[in-house]
N, C-alpha and C positions, 0 to 999 in steps of 0.2 A: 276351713279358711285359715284359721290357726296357724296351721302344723304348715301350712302353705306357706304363711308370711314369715313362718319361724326359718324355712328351710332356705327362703330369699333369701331373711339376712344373714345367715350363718355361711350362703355363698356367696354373698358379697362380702363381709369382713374376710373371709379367707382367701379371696379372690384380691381385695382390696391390699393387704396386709405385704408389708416391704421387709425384706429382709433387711436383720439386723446387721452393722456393717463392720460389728467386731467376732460376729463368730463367722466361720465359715458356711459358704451357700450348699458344701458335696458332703455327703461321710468320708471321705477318700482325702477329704483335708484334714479330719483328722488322725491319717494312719499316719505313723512316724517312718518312715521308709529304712526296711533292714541292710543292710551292705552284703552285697552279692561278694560271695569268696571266689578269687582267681586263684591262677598260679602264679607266685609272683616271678618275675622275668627282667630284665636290664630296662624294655620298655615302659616297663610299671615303675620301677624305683627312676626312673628320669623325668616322667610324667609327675609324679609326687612332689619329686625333690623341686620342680619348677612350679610346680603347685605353691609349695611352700616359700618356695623364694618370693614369688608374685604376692604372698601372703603377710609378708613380714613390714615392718611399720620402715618406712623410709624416703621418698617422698611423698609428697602432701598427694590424694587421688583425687578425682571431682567425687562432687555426692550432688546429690538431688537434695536442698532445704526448702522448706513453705518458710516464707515472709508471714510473721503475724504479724496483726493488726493490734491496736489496743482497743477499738471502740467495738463492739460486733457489728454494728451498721455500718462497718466500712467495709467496701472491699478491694481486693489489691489484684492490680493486673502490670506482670505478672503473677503469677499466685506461690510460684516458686522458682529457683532459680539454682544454676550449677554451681559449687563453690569447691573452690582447695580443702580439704581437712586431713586431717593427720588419722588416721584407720590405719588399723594392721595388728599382727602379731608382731610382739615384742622377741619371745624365747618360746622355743617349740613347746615347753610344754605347757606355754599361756600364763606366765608370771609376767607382770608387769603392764605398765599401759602406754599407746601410742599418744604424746601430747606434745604440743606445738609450742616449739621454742622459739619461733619467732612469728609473729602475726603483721598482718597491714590491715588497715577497716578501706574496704572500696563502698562507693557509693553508687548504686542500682537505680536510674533513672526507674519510674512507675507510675501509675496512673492510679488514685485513688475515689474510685464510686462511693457517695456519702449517699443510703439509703433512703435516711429523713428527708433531707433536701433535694435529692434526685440530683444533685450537682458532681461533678467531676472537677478535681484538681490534680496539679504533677507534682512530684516530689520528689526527692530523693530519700532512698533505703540504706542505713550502714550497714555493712556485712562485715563481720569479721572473717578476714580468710587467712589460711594458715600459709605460710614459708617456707619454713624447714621445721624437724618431726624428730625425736629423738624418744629412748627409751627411760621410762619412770618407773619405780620398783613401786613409788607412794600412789594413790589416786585420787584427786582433789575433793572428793569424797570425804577422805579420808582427817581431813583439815578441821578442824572444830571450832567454830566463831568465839572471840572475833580472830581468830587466825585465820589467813590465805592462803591457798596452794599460789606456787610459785613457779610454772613449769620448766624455765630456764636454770633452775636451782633445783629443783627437784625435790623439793622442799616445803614446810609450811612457814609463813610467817608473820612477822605481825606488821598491816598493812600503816600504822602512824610510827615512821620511821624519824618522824622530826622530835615526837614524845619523847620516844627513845634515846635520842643523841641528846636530851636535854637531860634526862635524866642521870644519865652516863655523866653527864658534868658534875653533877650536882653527886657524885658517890662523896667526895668528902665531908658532904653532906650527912652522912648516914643513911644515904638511899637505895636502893637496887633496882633492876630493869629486871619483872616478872615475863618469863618468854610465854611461858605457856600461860598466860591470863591476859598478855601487851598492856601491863599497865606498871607504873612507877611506884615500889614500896617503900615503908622505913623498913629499913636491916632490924633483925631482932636481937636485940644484946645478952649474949652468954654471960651467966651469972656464975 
C-alpha cells in the first residue's frame, strides 16, 4: 500500500508540476542555430544590405512595452501597450547606441483592478515615447551619479544647473565648479 501511495504522489507532483517560465519548454531551444553557407550572389549582397539598412537606428519603431504597476494587487488593462522607441544599429560594426533626442510623455487611458477591494478605477498611464533617434558613442550606463546622461548632448552632466551658475559667480570668490563630483569647491592655493 506504501509503494502505491508513494507512486500516486510522485504522479501527481510530476503530473501537477508547471514549467518554469524563464527556461525553455524544447531542447531545441537551446541549440544556437549555425549559418547555412551560400554562394554569395548580387541577390545576397542586396538582401543584406537592406537588412542592414532596415537595421540601422533612425526613426523611432513601435515596440511592444508592459505598463507596470506599483502596488502588486493592482492590475492594468491594458497590460501593455505599442510605443515609439529609438532601436537600431548605430554603425555596422555595433559601436555606439540608438537614443532618443527628443521625447513627448502621452498619456494611456486604462483600467485599473485593485485586488483587495475587488474595485475598478480609470486612469491615466505616462509613457514616454520617443521623436526623433540619433547616434551616441557614450551609453547612459555609462554616467556615474550624481551625473546624468544627456541624450541630446551626448553627454554626461550634472543635473543642478542652477548650483552651478551660482557657483561660477562666486569664482572670485575662490570657488570652482567640480564636473565630475556637480558640486561647488574652494580652489586650492599653490604655495
Amino acid at each position: 500500500m506504501a509503494r502505491f501511495l508513494l507512486c500516486f504522489v510522485l504522479i501527481v507532483v510530476v503530473a501537477g508540476h508547471k514549467h518554469h517560465p524563464k527556461f525553455p519548454k524544447n531542447a531545441e531551444d537551446y541549440i544556437i542555430p549555425v549559418p547555412r553557407k551560400v554562394a554569395c550572389s548580387g541577390e545576397n549582397a542586396r538582401e543584406r544590405d537592406n537588412i542592414i539598412e532596415k537595421s540601422k537606428c533612425g526613426e523611432p519603431k513601435e515596440v511592444f512595452e508592459y505598463l507596470k504597476m506599483n502596488a502588486p494587487h493592482e492590475q492594468v488593462s491594458p497590460r501593455a501597450v505599442w510605443v515609439k522607441r529609438c532601436v537600431g544599429l548605430c554603425e555596422y560594426d555595433g559601436e555606439g547606441t540608438c537614443v532618443a533626442t527628443e521625447t513627448v510623455t502621452r498619456h494611456i487611458p486604462i483600467r485599473i483592478y485593485n485586488v483587495k477591494t475587488n474595485k475598478e478605477t480609470c486612469a491615466t498611464y505616462p509613457i514616454v515615447e520617443h521623436v526623433s533617434c540619433g547616434c551616441c558613442a557614450l551609453s547612459p550606463e555609462e554616467c556615474a551619479a550624481p551625473r546624468v546622461f544627456n541624450p541630446r548632448k551626448c553627454s554626461c552632466q550634472c543635473p543642478n544647473m542652477e548650483e552651478r551658475r551660482d557657483c561660477i559667480r562666486k569664482r572670485n570668490q575662490n570657488m570652482r565648479w567640480n564636473r565630475s563630483k556637480c558640486t561647488c569647491e574652494r580652489r586650492r592655493r599653490n604655495l
